[in-house]
Backbone as JSON Lines, residues from 0, in Angstrom:
{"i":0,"aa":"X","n":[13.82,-48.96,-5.92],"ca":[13.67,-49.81,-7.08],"c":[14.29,-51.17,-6.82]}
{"i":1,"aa":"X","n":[15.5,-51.49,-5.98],"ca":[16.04,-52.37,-5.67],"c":[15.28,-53.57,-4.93]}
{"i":2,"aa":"X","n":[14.55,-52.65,-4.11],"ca":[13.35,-53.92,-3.2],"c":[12.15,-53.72,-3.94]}
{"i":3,"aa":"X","n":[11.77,-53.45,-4.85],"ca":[10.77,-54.12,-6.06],"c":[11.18,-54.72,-6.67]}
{"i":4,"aa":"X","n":[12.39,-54.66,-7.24],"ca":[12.87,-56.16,-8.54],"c":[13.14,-57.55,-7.4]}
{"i":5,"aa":"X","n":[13.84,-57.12,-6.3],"ca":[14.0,-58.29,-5.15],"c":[12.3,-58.97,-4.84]}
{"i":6,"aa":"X","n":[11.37,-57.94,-4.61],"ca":[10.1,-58.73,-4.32],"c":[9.72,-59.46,-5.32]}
{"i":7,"aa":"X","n":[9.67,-59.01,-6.8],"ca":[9.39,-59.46,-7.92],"c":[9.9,-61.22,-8.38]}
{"i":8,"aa":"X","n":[11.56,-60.76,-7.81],"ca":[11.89,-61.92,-8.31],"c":[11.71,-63.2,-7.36]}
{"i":9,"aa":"X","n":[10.88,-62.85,-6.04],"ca":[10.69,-64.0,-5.02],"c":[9.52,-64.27,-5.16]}
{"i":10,"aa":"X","n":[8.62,-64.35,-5.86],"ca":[6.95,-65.01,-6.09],"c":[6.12,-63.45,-6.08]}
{"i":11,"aa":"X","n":[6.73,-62.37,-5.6],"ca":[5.49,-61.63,-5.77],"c":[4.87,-61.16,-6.23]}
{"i":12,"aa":"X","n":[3.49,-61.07,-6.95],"ca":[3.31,-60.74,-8.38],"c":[2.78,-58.96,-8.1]}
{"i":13,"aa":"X","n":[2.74,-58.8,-7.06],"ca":[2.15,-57.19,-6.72],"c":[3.15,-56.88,-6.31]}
{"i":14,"aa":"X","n":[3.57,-55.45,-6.64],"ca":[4.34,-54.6,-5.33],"c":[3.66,-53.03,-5.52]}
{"i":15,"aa":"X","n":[3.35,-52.67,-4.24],"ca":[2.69,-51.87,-3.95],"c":[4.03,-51.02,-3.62]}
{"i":16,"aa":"X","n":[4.21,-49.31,-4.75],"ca":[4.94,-48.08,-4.25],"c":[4.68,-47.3,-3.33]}
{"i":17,"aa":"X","n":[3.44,-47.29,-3.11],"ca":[3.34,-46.39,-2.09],"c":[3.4,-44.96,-2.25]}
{"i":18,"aa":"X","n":[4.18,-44.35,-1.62],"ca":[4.87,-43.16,-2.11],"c":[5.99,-42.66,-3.05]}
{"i":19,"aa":"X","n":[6.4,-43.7,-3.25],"ca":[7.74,-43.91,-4.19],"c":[7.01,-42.75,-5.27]}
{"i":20,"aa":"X","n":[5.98,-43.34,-5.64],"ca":[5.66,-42.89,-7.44],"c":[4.75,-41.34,-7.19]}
{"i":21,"aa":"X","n":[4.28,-41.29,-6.23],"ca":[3.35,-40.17,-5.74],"c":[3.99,-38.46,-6.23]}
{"i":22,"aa":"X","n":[3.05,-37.87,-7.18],"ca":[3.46,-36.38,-6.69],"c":[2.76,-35.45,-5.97]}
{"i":23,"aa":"X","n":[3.5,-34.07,-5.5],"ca":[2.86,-33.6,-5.05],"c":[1.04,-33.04,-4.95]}
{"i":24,"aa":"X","n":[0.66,-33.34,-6.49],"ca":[-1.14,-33.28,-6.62],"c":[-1.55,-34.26,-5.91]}
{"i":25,"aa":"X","n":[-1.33,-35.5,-6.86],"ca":[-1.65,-36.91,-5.95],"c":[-1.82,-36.71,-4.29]}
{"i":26,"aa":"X","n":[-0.92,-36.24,-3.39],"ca":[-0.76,-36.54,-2.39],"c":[-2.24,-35.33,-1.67]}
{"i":27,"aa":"X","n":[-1.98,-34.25,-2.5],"ca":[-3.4,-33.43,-1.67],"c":[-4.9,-33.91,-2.2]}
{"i":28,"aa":"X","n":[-4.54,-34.41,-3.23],"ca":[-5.88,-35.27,-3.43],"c":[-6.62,-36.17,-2.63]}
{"i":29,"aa":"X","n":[-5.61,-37.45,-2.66],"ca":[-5.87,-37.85,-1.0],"c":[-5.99,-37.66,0.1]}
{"i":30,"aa":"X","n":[-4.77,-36.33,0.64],"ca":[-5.78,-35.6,1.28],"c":[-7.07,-35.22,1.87]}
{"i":31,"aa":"X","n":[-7.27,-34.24,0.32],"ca":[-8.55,-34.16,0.69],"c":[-9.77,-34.95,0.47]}
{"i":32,"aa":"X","n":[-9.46,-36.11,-0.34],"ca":[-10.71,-36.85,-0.26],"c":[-10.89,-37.93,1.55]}
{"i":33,"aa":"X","n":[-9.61,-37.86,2.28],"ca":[-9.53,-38.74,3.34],"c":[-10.22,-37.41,4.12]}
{"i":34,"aa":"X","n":[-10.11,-36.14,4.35],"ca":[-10.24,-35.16,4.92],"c":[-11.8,-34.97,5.03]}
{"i":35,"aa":"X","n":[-12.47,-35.71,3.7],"ca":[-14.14,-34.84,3.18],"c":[-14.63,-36.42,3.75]}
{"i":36,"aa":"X","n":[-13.95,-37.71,3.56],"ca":[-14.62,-38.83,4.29],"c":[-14.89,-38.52,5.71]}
{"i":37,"aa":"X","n":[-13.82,-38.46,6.28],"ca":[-13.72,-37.98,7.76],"c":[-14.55,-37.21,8.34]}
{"i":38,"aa":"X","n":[-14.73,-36.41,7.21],"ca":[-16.17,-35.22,7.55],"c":[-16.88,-35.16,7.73]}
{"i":39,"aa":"X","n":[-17.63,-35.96,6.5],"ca":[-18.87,-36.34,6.16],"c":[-19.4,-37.29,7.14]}
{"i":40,"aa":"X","n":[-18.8,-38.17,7.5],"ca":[-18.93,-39.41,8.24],"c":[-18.85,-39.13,9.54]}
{"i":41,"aa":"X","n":[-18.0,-38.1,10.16],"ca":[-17.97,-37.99,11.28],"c":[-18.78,-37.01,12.26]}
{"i":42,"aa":"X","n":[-18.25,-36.26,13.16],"ca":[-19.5,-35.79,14.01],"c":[-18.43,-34.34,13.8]}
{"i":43,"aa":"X","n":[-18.79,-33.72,12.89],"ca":[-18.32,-32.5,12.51],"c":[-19.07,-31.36,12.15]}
{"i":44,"aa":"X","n":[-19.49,-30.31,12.47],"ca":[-20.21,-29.45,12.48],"c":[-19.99,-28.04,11.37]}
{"i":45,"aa":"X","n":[-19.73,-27.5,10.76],"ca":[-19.46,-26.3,9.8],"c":[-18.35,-26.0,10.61]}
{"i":46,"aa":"X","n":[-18.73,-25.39,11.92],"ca":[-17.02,-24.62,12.1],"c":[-16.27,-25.21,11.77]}
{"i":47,"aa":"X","n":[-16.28,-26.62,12.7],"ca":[-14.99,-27.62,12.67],"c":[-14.47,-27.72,11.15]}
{"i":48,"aa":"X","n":[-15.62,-27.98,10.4],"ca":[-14.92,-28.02,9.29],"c":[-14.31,-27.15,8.8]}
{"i":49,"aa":"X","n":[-14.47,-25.93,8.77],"ca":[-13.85,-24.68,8.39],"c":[-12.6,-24.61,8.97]}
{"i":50,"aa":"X","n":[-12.41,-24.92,10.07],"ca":[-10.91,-24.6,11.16],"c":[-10.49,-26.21,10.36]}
{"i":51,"aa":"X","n":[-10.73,-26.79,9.96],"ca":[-9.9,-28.16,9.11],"c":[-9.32,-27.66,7.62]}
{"i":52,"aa":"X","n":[-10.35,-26.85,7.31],"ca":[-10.02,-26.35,5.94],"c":[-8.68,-25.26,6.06]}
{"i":53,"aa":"X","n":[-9.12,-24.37,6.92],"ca":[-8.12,-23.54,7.21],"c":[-6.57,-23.65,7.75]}
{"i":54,"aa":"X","n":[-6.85,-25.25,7.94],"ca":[-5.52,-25.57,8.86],"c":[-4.98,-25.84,7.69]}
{"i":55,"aa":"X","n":[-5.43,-26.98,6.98],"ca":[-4.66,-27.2,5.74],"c":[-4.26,-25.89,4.68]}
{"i":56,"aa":"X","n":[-5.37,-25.11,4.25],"ca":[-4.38,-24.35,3.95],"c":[-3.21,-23.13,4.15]}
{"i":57,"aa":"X","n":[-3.15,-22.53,5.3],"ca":[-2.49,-22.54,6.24],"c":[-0.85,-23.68,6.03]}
{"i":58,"aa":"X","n":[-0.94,-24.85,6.25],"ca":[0.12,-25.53,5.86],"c":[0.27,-26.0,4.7]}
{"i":59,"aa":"X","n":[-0.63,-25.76,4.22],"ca":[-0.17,-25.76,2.44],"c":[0.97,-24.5,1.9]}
{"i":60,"aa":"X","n":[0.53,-23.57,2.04],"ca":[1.0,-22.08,2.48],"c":[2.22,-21.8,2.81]}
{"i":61,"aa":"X","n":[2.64,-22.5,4.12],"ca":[3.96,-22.33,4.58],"c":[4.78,-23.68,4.15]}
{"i":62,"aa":"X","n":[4.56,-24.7,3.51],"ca":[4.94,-25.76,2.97],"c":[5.61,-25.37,2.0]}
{"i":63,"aa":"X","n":[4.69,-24.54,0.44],"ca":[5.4,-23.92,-0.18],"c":[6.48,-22.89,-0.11]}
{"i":64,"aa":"X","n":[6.19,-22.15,0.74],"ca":[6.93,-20.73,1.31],"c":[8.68,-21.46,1.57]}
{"i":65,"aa":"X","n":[8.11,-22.36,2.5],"ca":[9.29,-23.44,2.89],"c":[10.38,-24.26,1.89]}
{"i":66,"aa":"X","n":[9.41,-24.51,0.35],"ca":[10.27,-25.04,-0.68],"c":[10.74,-24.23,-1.52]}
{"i":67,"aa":"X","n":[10.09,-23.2,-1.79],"ca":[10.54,-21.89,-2.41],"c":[12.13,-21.55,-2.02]}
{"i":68,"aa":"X","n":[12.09,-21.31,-0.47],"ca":[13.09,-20.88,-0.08],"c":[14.49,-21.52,-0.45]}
{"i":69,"aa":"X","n":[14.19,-23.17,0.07],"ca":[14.94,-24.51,-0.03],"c":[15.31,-24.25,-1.18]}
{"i":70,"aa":"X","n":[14.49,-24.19,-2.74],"ca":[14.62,-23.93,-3.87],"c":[15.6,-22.77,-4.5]}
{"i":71,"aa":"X","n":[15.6,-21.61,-3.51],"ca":[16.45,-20.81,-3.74],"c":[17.67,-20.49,-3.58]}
{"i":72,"aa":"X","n":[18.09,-21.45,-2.37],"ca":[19.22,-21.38,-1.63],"c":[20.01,-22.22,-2.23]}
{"i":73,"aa":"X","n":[19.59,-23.18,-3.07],"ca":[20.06,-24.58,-3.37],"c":[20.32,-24.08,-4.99]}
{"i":74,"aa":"X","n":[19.69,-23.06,-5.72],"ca":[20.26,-22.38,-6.87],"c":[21.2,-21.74,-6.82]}
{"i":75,"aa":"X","n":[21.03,-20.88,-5.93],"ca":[22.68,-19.78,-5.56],"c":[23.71,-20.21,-4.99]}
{"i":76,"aa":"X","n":[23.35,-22.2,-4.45],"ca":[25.01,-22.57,-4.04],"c":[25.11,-23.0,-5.12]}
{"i":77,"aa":"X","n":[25.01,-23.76,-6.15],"ca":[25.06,-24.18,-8.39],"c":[25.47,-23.09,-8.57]}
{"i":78,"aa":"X","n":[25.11,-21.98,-8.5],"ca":[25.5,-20.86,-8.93],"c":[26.68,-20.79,-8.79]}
{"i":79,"aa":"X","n":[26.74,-20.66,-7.31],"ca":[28.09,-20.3,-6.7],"c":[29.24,-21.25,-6.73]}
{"i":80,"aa":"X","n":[28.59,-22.43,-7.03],"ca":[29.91,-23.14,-7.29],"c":[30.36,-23.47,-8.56]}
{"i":81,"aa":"X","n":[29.15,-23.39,-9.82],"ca":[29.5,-23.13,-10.84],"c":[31.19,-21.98,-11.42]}
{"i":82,"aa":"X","n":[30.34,-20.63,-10.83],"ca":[31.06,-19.85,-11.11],"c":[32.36,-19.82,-10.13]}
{"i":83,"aa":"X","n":[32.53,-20.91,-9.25],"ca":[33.86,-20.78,-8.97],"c":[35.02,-21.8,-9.6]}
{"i":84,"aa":"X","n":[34.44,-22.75,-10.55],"ca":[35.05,-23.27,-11.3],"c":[35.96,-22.47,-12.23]}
């Protein structure tokens, strides 16, 4: 936020976030619409596309699995330090 009010206040009338503001939908959206351009447009055949589809979800998959965990571990140290107050 600090280097948007700084761009702001030097002439710039845009500032582009980027990812700053992005959530997690947003980001597979793009995704997959950069994923189905790529596709469509390119020299891609059914399998390929299928082993593209599958990769993503596949790491969609273990992405979550991955924050779940993060998510859990990070409750039971609150927990744990709660209750050692």
């Amino acid at each position: 936020m600090v280097l948007s009010d700084e761009l702001l206040e030097h002439d710039n009338h845009t500032v582009l976030t980027g990812k700053m503001n992005q959530d997690p939908i947003e980001n597979i959206i793009y995704l997959h619409t950069l994923t189905k351009t790529n596709v469509t447009s390119g020299n891609v055949d059914n399998e390929d596309e299928l082993k593209i589809l599958v990769g993503y979800k596949k790491f969609l998959v273990n992405r979550f699995k991955e924050i779940e965990e993060e998510r859990k571990q990070a409750r039971l140290s609150l927990k744990d330090k709660l209750l050692s107050i």
